[in-house]
Every structure is written in C-alpha cells, then in structure tokens.
C-alpha positions in Angstrom: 2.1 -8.6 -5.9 6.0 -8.7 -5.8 6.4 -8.9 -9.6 3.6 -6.3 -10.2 5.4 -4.2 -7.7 9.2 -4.8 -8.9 7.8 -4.0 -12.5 5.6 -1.0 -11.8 8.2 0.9 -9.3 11.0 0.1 -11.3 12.8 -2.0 -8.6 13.1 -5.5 -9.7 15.9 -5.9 -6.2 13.7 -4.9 -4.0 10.7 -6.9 -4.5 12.2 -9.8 -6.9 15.9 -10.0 -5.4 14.4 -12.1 -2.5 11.4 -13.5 -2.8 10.2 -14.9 0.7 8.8 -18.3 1.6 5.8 -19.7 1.5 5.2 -20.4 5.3 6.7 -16.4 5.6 4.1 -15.3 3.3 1.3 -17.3 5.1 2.4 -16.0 8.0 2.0 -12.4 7.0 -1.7 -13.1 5.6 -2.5 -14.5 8.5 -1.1 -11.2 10.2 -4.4 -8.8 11.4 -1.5 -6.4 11.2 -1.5 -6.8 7.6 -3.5 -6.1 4.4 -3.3 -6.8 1.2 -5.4 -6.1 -1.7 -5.1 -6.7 -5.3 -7.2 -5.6 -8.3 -7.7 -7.9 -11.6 -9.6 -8.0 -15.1 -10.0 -11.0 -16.5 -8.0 -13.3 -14.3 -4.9 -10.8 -15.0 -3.5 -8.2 -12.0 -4.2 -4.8 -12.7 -3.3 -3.5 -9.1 -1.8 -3.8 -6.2 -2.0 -2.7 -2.1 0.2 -3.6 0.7 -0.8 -1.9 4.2 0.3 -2.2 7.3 -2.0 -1.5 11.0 -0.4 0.2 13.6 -1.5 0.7 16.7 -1.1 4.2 18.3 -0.2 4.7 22.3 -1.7 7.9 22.8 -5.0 6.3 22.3 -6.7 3.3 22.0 -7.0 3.1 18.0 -5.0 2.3 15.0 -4.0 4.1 11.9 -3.3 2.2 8.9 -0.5 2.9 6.2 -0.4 1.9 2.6 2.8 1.2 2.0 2.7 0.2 -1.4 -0.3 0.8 -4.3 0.8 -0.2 -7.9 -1.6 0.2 -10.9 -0.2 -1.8 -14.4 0.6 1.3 -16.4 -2.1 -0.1 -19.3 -4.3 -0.3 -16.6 -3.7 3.0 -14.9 -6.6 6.5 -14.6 -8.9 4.0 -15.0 -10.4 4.4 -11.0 -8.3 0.6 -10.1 -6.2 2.7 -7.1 -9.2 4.7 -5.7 -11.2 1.3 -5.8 -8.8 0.0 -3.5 -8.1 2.7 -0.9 -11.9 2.7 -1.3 -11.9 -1.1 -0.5 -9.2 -0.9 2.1 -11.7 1.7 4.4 -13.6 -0.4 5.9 -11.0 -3.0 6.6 -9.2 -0.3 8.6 -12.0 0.8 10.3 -12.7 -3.0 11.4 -9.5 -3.1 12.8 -9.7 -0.1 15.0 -8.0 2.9 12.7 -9.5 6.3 12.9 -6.7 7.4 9.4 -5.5 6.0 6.5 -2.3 7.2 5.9 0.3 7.1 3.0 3.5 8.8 1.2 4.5 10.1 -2.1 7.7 11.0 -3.8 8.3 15.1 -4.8 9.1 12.5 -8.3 5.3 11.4 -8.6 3.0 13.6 -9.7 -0.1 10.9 -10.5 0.1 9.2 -7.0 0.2 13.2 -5.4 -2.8 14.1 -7.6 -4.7 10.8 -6.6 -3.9 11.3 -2.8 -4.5 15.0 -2.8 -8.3 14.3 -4.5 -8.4 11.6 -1.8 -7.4 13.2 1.8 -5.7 16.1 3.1 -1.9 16.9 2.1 1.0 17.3 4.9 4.1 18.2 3.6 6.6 15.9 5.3 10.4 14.9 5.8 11.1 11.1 5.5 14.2 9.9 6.8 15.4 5.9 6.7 17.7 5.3 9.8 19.6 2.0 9.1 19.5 -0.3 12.3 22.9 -1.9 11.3 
C-alpha cells in the first residue's frame, strides 16, 4: 500500500522515507480502529484505502475517514475507487459509523468529481497544527 501510495501521490518521503515495522504494522491491522483495503487484477495492486474510525462524543457512534484512496493511474475510471468506498460501507457501519467521511485537494479534480457523485460536498478549511 506504501509504495502504491508513495507512487500514485507523488510522495515517495512520505510513505517510502520510513517504512514501519513489521510488529507496528501488525499492530495497526489488528487495530478495529483501522481499515485497510486494497484492490488487485491478476495478483497486481490496482488500489488502495487507508481509513481510520473515530469515535464521536456527542453521541454514541463513529464516523469513519478515508484518509488515503489511490488508484494505479493505468488502472484508474475503471469503477476500482467506488468499489472500495463501496466495500468499505459496511465495515463502517459494523463498527458503529453513521458517515463516511473524506478530503480533497482544490488541485484534484478526478477525486472531487468521484466524491461529489458519491456524497454530499462541504466546502472546508484544513489546517495542520504541528505538535512540536
């Protein structure tokens, strides 16, 4: 997922600088907290998801929040990243989310087309706060 990711986005530091661990990566799958979906043909990636569940405090229930969807650009308006927010549905319901959630760069027209056809569009401000 990390080398589909670092290729498809462009961002091989991000996702290839570091590449975690093998008990940290069990760990996560073993997270309930976590999802992660992939998409193939043939034995060969095609797609990616990476979501995270969070669970709200003004109610009891979740929402969940793709974080990161990839498609291989051969592989791409082919259906591969509506199949898996299609797949990834009933996983969030299961684990309590009433919304599935996710953002898109002004920069991205495809992933704003696909989300728009998908759900309903907030315009939004995203701000990183560093914690160091």
């Amino acid at each position: 997922m990390n080398a589909l990711f670092a290729t498809e986005f462009d961002d091989p530091e991000s996702y290839a600088g570091a590449s975690p661990g093998a008990a940290y990566v069990a760990d996560l799958l073993a997270n309930p907290g976590f999802i992660a979906l992939v998409a193939g043909d043939g034995g060969v990636l095609t797609g990616a998801l990476a979501a995270y569940v969070l669970p709200k405090f003004e109610q009891a229930r979740s929402e969940v929040y793709i974080y990161d969807l990839a498609v291989v650009e051969a592989h791409r308006r082919q259906g591969i990243a509506t199949a898996m927010i299609e797949a990834l549905k009933p996983i969030a319901k299961s684990r309590g989310a009433w919304v599935i959630y996710v953002q898109a760069d002004h920069t991205d027209p495809p992933a704003i087309a696909l989300y728009t056809k998908l759900g309903v569009r907030e315009d939004v401000l995203h701000f990183d706060v560093p914690v160091d």
